[in-house]
N, C-alpha and C positions, 0 to 999 in steps of 0.2 A: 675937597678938590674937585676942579673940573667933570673930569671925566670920573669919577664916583655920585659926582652926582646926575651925570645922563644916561651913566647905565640903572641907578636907580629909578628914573623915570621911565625909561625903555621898560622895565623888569614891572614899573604898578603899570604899564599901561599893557604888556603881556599877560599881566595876570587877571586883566579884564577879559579876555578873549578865552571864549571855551573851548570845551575840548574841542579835537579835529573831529570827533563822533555829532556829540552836538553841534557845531560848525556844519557840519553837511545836515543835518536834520532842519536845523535854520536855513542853510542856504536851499533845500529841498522843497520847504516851504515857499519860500520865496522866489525862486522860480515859477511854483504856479501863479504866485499872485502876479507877476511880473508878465507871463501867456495871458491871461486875461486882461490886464491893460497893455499889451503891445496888439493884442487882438482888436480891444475896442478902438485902439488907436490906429487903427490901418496899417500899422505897421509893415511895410515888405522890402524887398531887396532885391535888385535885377541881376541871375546868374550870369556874370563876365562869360562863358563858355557858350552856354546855349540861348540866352535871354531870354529863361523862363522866369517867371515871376514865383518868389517865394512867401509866401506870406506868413504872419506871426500864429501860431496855432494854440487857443483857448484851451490848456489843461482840464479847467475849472466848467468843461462843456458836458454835455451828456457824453458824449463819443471821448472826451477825453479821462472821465472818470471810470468808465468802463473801460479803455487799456491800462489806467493804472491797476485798478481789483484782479485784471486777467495776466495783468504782465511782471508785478513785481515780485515773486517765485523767478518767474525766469531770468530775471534781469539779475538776478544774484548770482543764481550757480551758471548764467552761461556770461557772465562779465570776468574778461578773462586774466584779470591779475589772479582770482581766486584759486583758481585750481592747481596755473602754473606754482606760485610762491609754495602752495602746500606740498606741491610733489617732490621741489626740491629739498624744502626743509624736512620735510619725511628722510633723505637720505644724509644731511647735514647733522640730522638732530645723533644719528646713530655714531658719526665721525666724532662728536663733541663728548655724548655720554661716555665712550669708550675712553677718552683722551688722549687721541688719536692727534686734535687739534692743539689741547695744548703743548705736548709735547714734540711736535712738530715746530710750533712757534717758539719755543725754546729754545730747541736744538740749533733752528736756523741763530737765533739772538748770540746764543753762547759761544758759535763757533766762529764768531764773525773776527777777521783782525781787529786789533786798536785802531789802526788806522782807519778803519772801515766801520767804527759803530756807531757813529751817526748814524749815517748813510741806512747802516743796518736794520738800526732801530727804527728809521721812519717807514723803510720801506717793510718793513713787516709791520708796522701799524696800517699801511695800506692793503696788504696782503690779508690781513686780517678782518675784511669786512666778507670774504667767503663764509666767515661765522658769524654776521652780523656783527653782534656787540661783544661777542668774546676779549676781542683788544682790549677794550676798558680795562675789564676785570684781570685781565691776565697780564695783558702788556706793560701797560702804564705801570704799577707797582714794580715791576721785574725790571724795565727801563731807568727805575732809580735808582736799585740795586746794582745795577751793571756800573751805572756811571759812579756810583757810591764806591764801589769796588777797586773804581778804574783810577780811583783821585779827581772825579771829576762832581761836580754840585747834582743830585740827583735829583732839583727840581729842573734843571736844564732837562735830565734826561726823562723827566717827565712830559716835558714840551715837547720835546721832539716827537718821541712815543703819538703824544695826545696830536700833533701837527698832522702824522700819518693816520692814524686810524680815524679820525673824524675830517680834518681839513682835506684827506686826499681820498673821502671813503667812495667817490663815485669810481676813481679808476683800480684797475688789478690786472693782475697777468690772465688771470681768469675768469670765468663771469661765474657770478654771481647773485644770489635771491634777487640785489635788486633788479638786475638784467632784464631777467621774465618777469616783473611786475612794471616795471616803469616800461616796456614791450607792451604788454597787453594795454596799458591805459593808453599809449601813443597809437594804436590800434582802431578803440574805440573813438578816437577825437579824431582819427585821420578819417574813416569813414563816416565822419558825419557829409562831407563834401566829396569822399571817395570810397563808393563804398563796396567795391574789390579791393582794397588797400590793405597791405598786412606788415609789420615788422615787427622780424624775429630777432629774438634774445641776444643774439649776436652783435645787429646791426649795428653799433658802438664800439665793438672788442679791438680794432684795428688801435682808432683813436685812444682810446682807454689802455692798452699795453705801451704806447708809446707815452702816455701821458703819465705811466706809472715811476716810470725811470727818471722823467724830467721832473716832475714836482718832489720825488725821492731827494735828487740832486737841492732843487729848489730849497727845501725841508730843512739840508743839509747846511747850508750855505747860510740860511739864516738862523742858524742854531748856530755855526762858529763864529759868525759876523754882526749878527746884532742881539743873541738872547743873554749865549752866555758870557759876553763883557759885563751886563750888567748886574752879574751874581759874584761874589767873591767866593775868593777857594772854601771850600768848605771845610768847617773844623776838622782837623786830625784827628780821629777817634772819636768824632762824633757818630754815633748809631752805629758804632763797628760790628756787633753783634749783628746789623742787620745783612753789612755787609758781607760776614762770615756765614749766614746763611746758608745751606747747601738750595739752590736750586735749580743744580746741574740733575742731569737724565738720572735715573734710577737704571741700574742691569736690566730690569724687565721692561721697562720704555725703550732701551735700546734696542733689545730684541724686536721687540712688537714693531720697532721703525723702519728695521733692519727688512723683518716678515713683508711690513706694507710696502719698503721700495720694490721686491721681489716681484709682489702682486703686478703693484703698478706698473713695471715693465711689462708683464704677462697680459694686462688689461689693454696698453698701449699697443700691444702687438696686435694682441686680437680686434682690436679699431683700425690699425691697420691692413690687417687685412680684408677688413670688410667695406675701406675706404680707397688703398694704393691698386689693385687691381680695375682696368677697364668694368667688369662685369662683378665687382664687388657687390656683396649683400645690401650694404650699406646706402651705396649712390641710386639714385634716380634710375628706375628698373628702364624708364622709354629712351633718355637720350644720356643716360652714365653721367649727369651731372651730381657730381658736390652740393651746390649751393642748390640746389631744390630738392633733394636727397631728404630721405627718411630721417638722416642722421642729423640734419641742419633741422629739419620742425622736431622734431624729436630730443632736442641737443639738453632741454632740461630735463629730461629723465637720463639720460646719458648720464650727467650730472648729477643727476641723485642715486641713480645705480651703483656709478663709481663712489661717493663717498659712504653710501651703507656697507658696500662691498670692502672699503679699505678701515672702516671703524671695528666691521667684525674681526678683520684679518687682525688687526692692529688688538685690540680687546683679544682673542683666543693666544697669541702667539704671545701676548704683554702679564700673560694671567689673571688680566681685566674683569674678562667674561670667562666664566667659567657653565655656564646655562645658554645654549641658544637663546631661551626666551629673553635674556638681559637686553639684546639688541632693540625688541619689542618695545619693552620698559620702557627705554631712552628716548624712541618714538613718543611713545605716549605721555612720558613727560613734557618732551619738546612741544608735542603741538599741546597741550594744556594750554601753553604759553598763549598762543594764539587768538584765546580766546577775540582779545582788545581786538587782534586784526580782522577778523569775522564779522563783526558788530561793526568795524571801520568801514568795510568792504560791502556790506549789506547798503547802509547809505549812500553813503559813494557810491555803488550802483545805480540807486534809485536816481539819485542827483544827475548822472552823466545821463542815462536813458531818457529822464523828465526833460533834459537840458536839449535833448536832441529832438524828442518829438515837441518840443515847440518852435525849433526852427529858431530860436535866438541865440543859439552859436553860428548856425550858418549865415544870417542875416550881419548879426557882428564881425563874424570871417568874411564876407564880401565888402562891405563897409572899409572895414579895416586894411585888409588889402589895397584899397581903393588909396585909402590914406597914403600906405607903403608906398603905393607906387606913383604917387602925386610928387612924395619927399623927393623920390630916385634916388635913396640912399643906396650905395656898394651894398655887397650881398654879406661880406664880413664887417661892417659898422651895422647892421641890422641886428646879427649874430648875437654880437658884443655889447650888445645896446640890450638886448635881451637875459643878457647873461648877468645883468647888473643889475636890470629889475629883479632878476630872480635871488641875486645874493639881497636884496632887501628886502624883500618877501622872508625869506628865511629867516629872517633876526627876529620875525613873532611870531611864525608857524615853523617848528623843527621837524615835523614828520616831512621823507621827501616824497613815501607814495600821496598823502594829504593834498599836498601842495600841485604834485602833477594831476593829481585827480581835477583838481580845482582849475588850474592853468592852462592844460590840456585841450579840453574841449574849447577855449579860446584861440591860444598861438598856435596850436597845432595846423587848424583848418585857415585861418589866417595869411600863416607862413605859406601853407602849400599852395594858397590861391596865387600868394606873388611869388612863388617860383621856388620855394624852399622845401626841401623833401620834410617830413615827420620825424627821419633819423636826425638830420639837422639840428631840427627843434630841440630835440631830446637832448641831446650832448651839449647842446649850450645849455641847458636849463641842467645837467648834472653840475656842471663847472661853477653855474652859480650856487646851487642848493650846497655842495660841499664845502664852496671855500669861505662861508662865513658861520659854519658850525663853530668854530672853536672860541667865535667873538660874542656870542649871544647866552645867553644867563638863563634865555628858554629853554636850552636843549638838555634831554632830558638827564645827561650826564654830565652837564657842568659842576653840580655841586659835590660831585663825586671826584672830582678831577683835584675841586680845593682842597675837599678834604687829603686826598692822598699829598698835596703841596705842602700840607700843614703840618702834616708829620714829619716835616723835616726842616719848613721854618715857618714858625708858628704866627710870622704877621701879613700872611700871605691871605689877603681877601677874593672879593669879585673881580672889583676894580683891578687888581693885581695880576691876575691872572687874563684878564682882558688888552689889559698892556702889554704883556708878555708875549701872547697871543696873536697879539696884534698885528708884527709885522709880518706872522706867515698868510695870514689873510690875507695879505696889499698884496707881498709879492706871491702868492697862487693865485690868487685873481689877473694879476698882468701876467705873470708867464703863461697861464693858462689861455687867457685869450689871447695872447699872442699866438701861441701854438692851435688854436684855432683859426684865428684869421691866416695862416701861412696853410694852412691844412684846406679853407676853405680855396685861398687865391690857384693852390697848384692842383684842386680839383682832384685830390686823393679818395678811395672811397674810404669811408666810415667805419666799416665792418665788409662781412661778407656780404657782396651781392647788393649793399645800400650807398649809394650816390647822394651826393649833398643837394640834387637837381633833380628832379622827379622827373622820370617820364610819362606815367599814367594820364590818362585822362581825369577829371574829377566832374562830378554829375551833384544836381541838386538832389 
């Protein structure tokens, strides 16, 4: 068929492309060789702001090989996805060993109406990327079950599941690891042309809460309209066992949930009060502001506080953890995990750093600008137009910090030269990176998604699942940029304190 055999092509021509590790160790290369012929080539580029002249800078020089021996230590531990991503997952990993998370993610599923489990299901697969990839493993199977249970096809309810938790994983009610890592790298690529430029964690949570509910709805809509016509009822007492499963709460999950709401009010208060008073601990000691407050640069330890603090709570009252040092453990398993990110992270440093002392991002972001503002394209056809390179980017690179690493340091200085803030950049480029996960054969949990389809109908391929898949792609893509472009036209902010419109200066 058609389209089995262009995702098979898609899939040999992904499986040429290395890893994201090696990819930046190539592309790192290649950058210096790339300095030394934009060097011999005279390359340079006239600053629109001050018209200073930039010119292409020889890596591969005496001066330039002596900052890389002196500089790439630093460029590692002070490149700042690294340290924020570890601090929170230090307090996530504690929530998840405990099973804090999954039983939370349950509870919400279980209790939901019939009328309401779509709905339900997708938007806890969204909710679900505060534990990165826990959705997969936990939702998805449990979402068959529900719908298995309910009389309904539980590979419908596998779609749905799978729609939310990877199709919708850039928004949530809350932020999230990716927050502070795709933050820090928008950081680093915003300073290469500004370099007092900072966005925090935040800057997208505005966008991203509303965007949660709408593509939830979205999710929903095309799960009763175009997935599940194409499945027929499923057999009567087909895998009724599975359906008779118990995997409602255990008494001791209950308690321990019962424990962590307690907490949580108790932790809520006490942010409270170090946020609702004028002269709060909390706020900005000189002019009592919020948004430049301890608590806003701070906000991912915030964030990691609270989830170690509600995993213990949750572990001691659940009978979980019965040893303080348990907590420990759960750490040091989680970040084991890590290791791939580190090794990610180490390159990708070296790449953005090499990429900025040679001046050929900032050359390409004035150029390119130039370009932008030749077209006069509207400030939302720019957006959206961005947003669409990025959902095809995605369909042979699935890591998303990878891809902004890589992307970054171009659209970021680019966009802000014609007029578009870093937070901008960022939230168009989530909207792409999410909504074509669930269509590509790269990512790293596709084949885990068939398999869970196949256990309940066994002629259920790539292709099949691509199809399936499919329409939530199209329609997250357009409702999503539409919900952008209407966000850009009425000039909403972003998040806290982030404007779609920069005000800053930017300096070569």
């Amino acid at each position: 068929m058609p389209l089995q055999n262009l995702l098979n092509r898609i899939e040999r021509a992904g499986n040429r492309l290395p890893s994201p590790t090696l990819l930046f160790i190539y592309l790192t290369a290649a950058v210096l060789l790339l300095s030394a012929g934009a060097h011999w080539l005279s390359l340079v580029a006239v600053h629109p702001v001050n018209g200073a002249t930039i010119p292409a800078i020889n890596l591969l020089s005496r001066d330039g090989l002596a900052r890389i021996l002196t500089s790439s230590v630093g460029n590692f531990t002070q490149f700042a996805p690294v340290g924020t991503v570890l601090t929170a997952v230090l307090g996530i990993a504690v929530a998840e060993h405990s099973g804090l998370l999954s039983a939370a993610l349950r509870a919400t599923v279980l209790k939901a109406p019939a009328q309401l489990l779509t709905f339900s299901v997708v938007l806890c697969g969204i909710l679900s990327s505060i534990a990165q990839d826990t959705g997969y493993v936990i939702l998805l199977p449990l979402a068959a079950i529900i719908f298995l249970a309910s009389g309904r096809h539980p590979v419908v309810g596998i779609a749905a599941a799978f729609a939310g938790v990877s199709g919708g994983y850039s928004a949530n009610l809350l932020l999230t690891p990716l927050d502070p890592l795709l933050a820090g790298i928008s950081t680093e690529a915003a300073r290469l042309v500004a370099p007092a430029y900072s966005v925090n964690a935040a800057a997208n949570y505005y966008f991203m809460v509303a965007s949660t509910l709408i593509i939830a709805a979205a999710g929903t809509w095309v799960t009763h309209s175009l997935v599940a016509p194409r499945f027929p009822k499923y057999g009567a007492g087909a895998s009724q066992a599975e359906a008779e499963m118990d995997h409602t709460l255990t008494t001791a999950e209950i308690r321990g949930l019962n424990g962590t709401l307690i907490f949580t009010a108790a932790f809520a208060a006490l942010l409270a009060l170090g946020l609702v008073p004028e002269e709060g601990v909390l706020r900005n000691r000189d002019n009592g502001s919020i948004l430049q407050s301890p608590f806003m640069s701070g906000i991912v330890v915030v964030v990691a506080v609270y989830a170690a603090l509600a995993g213990i709570v949750f572990g001691r009252v659940s009978g979980r953890y019965r040893r303080w040092g348990e907590c420990v453990e759960g750490m040091e398993q989680h970040m084991a995990t890590m290791a791939g990110y580190l090794v990610l992270m180490f390159f990708a440093a070296q790449f953005v750093n090499y990429f900025a002392w040679s001046n050929l991002g900032t050359i390409i972001a004035i150029k390119g600008a130039a370009l932008l503002q030749t077209l006069s394209l509207p400030v939302a056809v720019t957006l959206v137009a961005f947003v669409l390179l990025t959902a095809l980017i995605n369909l042979f690179i699935g890591s998303a910090s990878a891809k902004w690493a890589l992307l970054a340091p171009v659209f970021v200085p680019m966009l802000l030269l014609a007029g578009l803030s870093p937070e901008a950049a960022q939230v168009a480029y989530r909207i792409g990176d999410s909504s074509t996960n669930i269509i590509t054969p790269l990512m790293p949990y596709f084949g885990v998604v068939v398999a869970f389809a196949q256990k309940y109908q066994k002629d259920i391929g790539v292709g099949s699942l691509v199809a399936m898949m499919l329409p939530y792609s199209v329609v997250f893509l357009l409702v999503w940029s539409c919900l952008l472009a209407i966000w850009v036209l009425l000039g909403w902010p972003l998040g806290p304190g982030a404007t779609i419109f920069p005000s800053v200066p930017v300096a070569p």
